[in-house]
N, C-alpha and C positions, 0 to 999 in steps of 0.2 A: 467370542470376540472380546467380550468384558473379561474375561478370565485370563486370555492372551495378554492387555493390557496391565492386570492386575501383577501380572508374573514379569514384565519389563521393568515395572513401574519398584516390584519388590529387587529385582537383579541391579537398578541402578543406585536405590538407597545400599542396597551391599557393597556396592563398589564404590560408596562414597566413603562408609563406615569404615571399608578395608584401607582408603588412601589415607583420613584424617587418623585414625589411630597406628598409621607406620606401616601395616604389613604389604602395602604394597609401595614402593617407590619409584618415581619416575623422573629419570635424568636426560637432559639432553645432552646426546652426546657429538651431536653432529650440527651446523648450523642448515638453515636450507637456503639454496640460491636459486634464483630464476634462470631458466637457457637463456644463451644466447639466441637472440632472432634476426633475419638479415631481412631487408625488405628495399626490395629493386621493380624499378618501373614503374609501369600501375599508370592509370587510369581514372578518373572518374566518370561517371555518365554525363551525358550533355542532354537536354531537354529543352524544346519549343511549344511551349503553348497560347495558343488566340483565344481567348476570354472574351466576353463580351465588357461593353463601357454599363457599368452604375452611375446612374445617378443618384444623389442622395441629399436629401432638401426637409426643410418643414413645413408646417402647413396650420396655420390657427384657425381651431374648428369650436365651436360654444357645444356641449354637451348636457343633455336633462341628465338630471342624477337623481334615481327615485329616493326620497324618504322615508326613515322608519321609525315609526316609536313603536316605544314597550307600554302596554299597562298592566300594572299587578295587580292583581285580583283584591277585593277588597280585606280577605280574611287571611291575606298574607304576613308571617311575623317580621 
């Protein structure tokens, strides 16, 4: 797989080398246009859906919040 890689990877610096030093050249000789596309009728879907009702409120509540210390060891630098 790695070798696979290795040898795309050598084929596209060649074909960069061959564009920038002249020997290959690329001209457009054509412009390109999109088709026409016609579009008639049509439809969308229609959909009904029953949800239930939320309610949604707040509420002031007091909470413990535990405590932490640190101590550092006596012979810390």
């Amino acid at each position: 797989m790695r070798a696979l890689l290795v040898l795309v990877a050598i084929a596209i610096i060649v074909l960069i080398a061959a564009v920038s030093l002249g020997f290959i050249s690329l001209d457009q000789t054509q412009t390109a246009q999109l088709p026409s596309i016609e579009v008639e009728g049509g439809q969308a879907p229609e959909f009904k859906a029953d949800v239930a009702d939320i309610d949604v409120g707040t509420e002031n509540k007091t909470i413990e919040v535990p405590t932490i210390s640190v101590d550092k060891p006596e012979n810390a630098q």
